[in-house]
C-alpha positions, 0 to 999 in steps of 0.5 A: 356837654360843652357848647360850641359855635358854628362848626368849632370844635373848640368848646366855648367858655362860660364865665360867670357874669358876677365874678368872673370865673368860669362856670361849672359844667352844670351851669354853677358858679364854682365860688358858693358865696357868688350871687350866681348860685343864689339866683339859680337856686331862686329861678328854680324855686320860682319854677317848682312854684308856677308849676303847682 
């Protein structure tokens, strides 16, 4: 679900802070190579961890 500022109907843009393309809806980095996917896949591993 796109987000929005205030009362803007214009959905905001969210590009990735590496490469500058912009995100996929689920918060990915539509480039595989990007550092942004490994980081998200590492914030989650870390989570799946502490809650063991």
């Amino acid at each position: 679900m796109p987000k929005y500022i205030g009362d803007s109907k214009v959905p905001v843009m969210e590009f990735c802070e590496y490469c500058w393309e912009v995100l996929n809806e689920d918060g990915t980095c539509p480039i595989e190579e990007c550092v942004h996917n490994d980081l998200l896949s590492l914030d989650e591993s870390e989570a799946q961890t502490e809650g063991d």
